[in-house]
C-alpha positions in Angstrom: 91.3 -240.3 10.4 88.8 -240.3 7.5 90.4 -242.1 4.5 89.9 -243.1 1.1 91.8 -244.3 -1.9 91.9 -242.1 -5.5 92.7 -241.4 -8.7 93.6 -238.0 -9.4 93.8 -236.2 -13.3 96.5 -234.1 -14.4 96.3 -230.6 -14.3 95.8 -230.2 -18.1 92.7 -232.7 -17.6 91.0 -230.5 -14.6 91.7 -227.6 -16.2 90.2 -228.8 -19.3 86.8 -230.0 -17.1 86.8 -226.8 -15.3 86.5 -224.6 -18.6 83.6 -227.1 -19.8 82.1 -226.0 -16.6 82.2 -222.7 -16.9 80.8 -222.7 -19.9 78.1 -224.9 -19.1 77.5 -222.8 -15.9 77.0 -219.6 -17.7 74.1 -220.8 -20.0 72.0 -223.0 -17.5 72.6 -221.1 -14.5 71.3 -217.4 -14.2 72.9 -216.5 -11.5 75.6 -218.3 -9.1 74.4 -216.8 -6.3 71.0 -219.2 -6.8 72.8 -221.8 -8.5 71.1 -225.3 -7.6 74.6 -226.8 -7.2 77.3 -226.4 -4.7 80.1 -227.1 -7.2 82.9 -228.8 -6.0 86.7 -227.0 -5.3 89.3 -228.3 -8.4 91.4 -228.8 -5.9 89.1 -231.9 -4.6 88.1 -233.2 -7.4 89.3 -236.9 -8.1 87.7 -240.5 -8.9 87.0 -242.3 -6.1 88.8 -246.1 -5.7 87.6 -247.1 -2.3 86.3 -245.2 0.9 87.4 -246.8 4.2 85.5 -244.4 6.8 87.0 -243.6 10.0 90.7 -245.6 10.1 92.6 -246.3 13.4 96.3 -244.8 13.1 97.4 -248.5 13.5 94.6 -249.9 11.0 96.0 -247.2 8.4 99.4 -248.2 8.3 98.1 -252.0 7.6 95.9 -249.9 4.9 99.1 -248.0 3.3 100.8 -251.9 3.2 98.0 -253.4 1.4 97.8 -250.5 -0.9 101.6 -250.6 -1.9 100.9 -253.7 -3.0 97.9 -253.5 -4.8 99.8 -250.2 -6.8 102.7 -252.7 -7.1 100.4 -255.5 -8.8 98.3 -253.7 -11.4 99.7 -251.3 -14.5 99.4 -247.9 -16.0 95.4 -247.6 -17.8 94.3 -244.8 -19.6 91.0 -242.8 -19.0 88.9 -239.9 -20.1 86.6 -237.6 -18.5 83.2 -238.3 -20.3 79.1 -237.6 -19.9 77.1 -237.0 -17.0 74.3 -237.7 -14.2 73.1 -237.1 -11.3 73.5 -240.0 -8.1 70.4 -239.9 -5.9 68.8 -236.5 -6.9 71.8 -235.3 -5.3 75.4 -235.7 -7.2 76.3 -234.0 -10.3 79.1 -236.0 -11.5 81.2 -236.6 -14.8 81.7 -240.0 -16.0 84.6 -241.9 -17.1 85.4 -243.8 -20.9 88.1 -245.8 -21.7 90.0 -248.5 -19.7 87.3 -248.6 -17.4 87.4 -252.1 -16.5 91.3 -251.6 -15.0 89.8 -248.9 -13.0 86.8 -251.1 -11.6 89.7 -253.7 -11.3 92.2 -251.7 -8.9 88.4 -250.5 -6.9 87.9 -254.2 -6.7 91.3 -255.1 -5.5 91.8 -251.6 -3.1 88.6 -252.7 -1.3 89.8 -256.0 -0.4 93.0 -254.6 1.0 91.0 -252.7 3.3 88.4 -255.5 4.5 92.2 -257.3 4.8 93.8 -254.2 7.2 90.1 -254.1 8.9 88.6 -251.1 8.0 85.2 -251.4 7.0 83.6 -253.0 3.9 82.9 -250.4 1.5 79.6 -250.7 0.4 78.9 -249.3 -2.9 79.9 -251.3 -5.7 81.9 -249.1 -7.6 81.2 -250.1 -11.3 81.0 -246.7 -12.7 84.0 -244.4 -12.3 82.8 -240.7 -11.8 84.4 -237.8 -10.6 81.8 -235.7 -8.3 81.5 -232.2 -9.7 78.9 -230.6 -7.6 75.9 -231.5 -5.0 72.5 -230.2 -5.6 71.3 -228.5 -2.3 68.7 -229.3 -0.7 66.1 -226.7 -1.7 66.2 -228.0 -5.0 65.9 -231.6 -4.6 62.6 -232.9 -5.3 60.1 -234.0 -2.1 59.9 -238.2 -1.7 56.1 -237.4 -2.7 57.3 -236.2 -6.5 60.2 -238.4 -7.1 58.8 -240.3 -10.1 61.7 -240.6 -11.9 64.8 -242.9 -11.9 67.7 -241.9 -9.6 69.6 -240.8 -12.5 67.1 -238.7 -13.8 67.4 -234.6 -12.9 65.4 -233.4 -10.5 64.2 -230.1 -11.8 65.0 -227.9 -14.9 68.5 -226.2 -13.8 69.8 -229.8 -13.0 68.6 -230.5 -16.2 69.9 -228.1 -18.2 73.6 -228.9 -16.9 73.2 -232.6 -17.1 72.3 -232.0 -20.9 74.8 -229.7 -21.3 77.4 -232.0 -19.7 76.2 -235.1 -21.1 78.5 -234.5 -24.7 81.2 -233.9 -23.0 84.7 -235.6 -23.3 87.6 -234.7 -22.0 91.4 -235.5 -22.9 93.0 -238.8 -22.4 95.3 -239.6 -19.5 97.3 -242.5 -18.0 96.6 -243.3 -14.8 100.1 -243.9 -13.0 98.9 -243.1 -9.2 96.8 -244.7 -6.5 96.2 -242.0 -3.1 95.2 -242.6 -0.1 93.6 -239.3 0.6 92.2 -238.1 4.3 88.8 -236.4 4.3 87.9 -234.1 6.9 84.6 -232.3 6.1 84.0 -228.7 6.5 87.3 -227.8 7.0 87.7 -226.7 3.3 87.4 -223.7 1.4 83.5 -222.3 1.9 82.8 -225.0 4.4 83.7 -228.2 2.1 85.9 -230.8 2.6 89.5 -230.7 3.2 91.7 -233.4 1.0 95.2 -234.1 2.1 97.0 -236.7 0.3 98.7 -239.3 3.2 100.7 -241.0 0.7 100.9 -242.3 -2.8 102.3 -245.3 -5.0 102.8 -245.3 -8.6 101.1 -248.8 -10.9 103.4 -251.2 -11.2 106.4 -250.2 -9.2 107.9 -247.8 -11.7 
């Protein structure tokens, strides 16, 4: 199975995001039918921890070991839903304030129990906590021949326009009290997405 670890928001927090979207939405993008951005189902949207790829059912349950003990280990943090970017001339995501470096700690230490179960090394260094909120498709992604700018920067004026319009905001404050381990399966989600079934979960520090 496909697996990664995550943070998930509260209701109140996704539901606060998804209203800011909407708004945003409406004033950058004439008409969803064209829209530039495949936006991401509520229901998937979380911050990424660590990704382990394809995991062996025996791997996995080394995996869901290591993880109880890395939820066991660190504490409660608190975060907020804040700014945005684009990765790669292809993410749209929201960015993350607060106890950022607790978060980048758990990434840190839910890698290593990975590598330790022997799944494979994630990667990306995961020093910025973001929480994917749609992917630009293709058409609107800028050749290799224009790409002048930064990775960061927008490719065209839609992507633009939302990234401005998302940039201010800043969502409500949450405690983080839950680690997932989530299993991906792509395309068999709503409209062809991914599907994301929670495999099992451990609350910080053992409470």
């Amino acid at each position: 199975m496909r697996l990664f670890a995550a943070v998930r928001p509260p209701a109140d927090v996704l539901d606060h995001l998804d209203l800011a979207l909407r708004v945003v939405r409406a004033g950058a993008v004439a008409d969803e039918r064209t829209s530039p951005v495949r936006w991401t189902a509520e229901e998937n949207r979380h911050l990424t921890v660590a990704f382990y790829g394809e995991v062996p059912a025996g791997v996995s349950d080394d995996l869901a070991l290591g993880l109880a003990r890395v939820a066991d280990e660190a504490e409660p943090f608190e975060l907020r839903l804040r700014g945005a970017g684009v990765f790669s001339h292809r993410t749209l995501w929201v960015g993350a304030s607060g106890e950022v470096e607790a978060m980048n700690r758990l990434s840190a230490r839910a890698a290593d129990a990975g590598e330790q179960a022997g799944t494979r090394p994630d990667e990306r260094v995961r020093s910025r906590p973001h929480l994917t909120v749609g992917r630009v498709s293709p058409s609107a992604r800028p050749t290799r021949r224009s790409r002048r700018r930064p990775d960061d920067e927008p490719p065209n004026a839609p992507i633009e326009a939302l990234v401005r319009a998302l940039a201010v905001y800043e969502g409500p404050a949450w405690t983080v009290e839950d680690l997932l381990l989530v299993e991906s399966e792509p395309g068999a989600g709503r409209g062809g997405g991914p599907l994301y079934t929670p495999v099992e979960s451990w609350r910080l520090g053992g409470s």
